[in-house]
MIDOSE-1310 file (N, C-alpha, C; in nm, 2 decimals, decimal comma, always signed):
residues 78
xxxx	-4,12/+13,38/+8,34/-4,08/+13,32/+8,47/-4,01/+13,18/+8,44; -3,91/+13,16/+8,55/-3,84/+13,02/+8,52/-3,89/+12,96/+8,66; -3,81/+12,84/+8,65/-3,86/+12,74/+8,81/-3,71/+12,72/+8,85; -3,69/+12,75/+8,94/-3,55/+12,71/+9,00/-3,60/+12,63/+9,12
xxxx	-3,56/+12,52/+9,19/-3,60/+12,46/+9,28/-3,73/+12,41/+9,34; -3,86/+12,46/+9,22/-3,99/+12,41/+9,27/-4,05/+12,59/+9,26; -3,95/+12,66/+9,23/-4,03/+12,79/+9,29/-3,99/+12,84/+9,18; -4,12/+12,92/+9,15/-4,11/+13,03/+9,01/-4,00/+13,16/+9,05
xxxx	-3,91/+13,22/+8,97/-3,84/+13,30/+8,99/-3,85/+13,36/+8,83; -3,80/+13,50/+8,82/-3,80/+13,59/+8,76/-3,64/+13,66/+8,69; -3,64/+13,67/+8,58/-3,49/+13,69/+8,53/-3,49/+13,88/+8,53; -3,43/+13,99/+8,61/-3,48/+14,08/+8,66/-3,33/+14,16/+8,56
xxxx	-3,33/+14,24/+8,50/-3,20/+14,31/+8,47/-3,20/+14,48/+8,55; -3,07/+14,45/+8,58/-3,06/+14,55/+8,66/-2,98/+14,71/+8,60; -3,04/+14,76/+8,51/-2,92/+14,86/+8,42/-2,96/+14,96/+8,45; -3,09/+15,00/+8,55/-3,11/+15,14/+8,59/-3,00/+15,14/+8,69
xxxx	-2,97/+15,02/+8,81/-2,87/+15,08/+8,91/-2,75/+15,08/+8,83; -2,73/+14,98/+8,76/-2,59/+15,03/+8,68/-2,57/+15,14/+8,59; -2,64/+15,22/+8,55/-2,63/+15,30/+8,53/-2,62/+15,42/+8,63; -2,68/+15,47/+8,69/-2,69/+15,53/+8,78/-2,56/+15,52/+8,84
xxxx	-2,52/+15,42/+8,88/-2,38/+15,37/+8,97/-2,23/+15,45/+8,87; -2,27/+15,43/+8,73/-2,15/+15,51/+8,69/-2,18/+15,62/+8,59; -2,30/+15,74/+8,65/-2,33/+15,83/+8,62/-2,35/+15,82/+8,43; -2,43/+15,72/+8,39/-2,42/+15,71/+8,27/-2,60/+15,72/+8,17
xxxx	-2,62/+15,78/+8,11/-2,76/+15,76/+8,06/-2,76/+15,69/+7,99; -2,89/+15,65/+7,97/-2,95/+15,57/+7,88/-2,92/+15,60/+7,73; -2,92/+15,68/+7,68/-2,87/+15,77/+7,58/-2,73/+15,76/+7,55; -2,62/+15,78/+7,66/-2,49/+15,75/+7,65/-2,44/+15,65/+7,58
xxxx	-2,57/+15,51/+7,69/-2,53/+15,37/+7,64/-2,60/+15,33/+7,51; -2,66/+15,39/+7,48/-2,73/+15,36/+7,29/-2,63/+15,40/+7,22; -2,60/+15,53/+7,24/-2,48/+15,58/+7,11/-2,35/+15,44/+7,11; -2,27/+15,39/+7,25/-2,18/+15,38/+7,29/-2,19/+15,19/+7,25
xxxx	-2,33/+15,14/+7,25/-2,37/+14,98/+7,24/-2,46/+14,97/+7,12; -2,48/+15,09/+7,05/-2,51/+15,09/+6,87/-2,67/+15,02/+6,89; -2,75/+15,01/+7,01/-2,92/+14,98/+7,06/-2,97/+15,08/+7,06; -3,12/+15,11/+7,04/-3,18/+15,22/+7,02/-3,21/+15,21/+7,15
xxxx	-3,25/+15,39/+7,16/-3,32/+15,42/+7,32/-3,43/+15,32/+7,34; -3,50/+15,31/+7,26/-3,65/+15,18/+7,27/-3,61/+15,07/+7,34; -3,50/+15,01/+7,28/-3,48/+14,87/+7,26/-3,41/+14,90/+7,43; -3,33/+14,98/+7,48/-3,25/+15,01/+7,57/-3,38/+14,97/+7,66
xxxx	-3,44/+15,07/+7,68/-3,59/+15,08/+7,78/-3,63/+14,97/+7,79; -3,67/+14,91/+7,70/-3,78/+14,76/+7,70/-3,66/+14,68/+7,80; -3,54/+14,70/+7,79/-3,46/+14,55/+7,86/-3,46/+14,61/+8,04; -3,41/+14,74/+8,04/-3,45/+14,79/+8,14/-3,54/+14,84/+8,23
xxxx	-3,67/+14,77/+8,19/-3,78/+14,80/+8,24/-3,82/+14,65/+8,23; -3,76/+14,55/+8,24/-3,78/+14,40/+8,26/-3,89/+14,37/+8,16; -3,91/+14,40/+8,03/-4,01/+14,37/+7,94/-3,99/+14,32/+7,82; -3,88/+14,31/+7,80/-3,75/+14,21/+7,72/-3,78/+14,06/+7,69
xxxx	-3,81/+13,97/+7,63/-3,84/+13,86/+7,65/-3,74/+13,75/+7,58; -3,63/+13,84/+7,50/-3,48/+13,78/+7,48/-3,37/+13,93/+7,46; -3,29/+13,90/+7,47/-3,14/+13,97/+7,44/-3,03/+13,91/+7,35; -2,98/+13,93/+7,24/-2,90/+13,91/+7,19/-2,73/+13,90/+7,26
xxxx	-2,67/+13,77/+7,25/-2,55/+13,80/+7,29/-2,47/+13,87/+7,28; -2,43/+13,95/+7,13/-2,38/+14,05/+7,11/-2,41/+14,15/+7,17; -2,57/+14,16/+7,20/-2,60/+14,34/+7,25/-2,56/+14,29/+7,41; -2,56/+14,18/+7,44/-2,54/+14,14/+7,64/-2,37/+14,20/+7,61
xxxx	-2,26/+14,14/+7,53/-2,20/+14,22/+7,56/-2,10/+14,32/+7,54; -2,16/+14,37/+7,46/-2,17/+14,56/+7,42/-2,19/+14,62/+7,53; -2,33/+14,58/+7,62/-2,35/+14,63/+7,74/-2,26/+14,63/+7,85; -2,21/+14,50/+7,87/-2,15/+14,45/+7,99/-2,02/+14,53/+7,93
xxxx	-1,93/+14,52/+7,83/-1,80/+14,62/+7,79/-1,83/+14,74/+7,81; -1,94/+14,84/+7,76/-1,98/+14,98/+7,83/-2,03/+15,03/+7,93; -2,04/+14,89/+8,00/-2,06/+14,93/+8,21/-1,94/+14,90/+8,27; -1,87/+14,81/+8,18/-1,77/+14,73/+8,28/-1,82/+14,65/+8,37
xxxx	-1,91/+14,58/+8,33/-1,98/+14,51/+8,47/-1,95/+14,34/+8,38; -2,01/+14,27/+8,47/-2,04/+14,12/+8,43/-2,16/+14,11/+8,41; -2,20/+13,99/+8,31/-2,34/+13,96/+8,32/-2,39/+13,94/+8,40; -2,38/+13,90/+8,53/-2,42/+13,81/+8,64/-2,46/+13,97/+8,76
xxxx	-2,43/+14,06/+8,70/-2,41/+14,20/+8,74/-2,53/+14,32/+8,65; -2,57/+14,28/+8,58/-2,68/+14,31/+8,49/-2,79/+14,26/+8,46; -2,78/+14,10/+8,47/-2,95/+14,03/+8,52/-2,90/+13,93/+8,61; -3,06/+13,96/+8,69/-3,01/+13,85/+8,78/-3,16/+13,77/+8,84
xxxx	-3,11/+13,70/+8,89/-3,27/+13,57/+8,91/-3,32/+13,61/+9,04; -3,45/+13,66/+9,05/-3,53/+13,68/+9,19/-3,64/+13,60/+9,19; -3,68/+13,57/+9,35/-3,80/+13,51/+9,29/-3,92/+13,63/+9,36; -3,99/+13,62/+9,27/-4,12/+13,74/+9,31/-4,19/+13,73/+9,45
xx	-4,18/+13,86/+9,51/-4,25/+13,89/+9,64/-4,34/+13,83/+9,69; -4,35/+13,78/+9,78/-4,47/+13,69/+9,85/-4,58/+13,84/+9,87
């Protein structure tokens, strides 16, 4: 968790809907961003606790998305 303004927030990556959005597996994107299916899961299942720049954008070039579009800051549910 980080603190943004007094309030704990959460750094959340979003690559199930991006994926899903351009009909792409998980699988697809290992072969295609040279990360194992493992390593894929852990970031997509928010359990990740760093990312490499290189692998952020490998990712973001084989979604065509931005970073800002693949994680993003929430703050946890009341």
């Amino acid at each position: 968790m980080i603190e943004i303004d007094g309030e704990l927030a959460n750094v959340e990556c979003q690559l199930t809907e991006l994926l899903e959005a351009r009909g792409m597996t998980l699988s697809r994107l290992s072969e295609l961003v040279g990360v194992t299916i493992v390593n894929l899961s852990i970031l997509k299942n928010n359990k990740a606790k760093a990312i490499r720049f290189s692998t952020l954008q490998a990712i973001c070039a084989a979604l065509e998305c931005e970073v800002g579009e693949l994680l993003v800051i929430r703050k946890p549910a009341e």
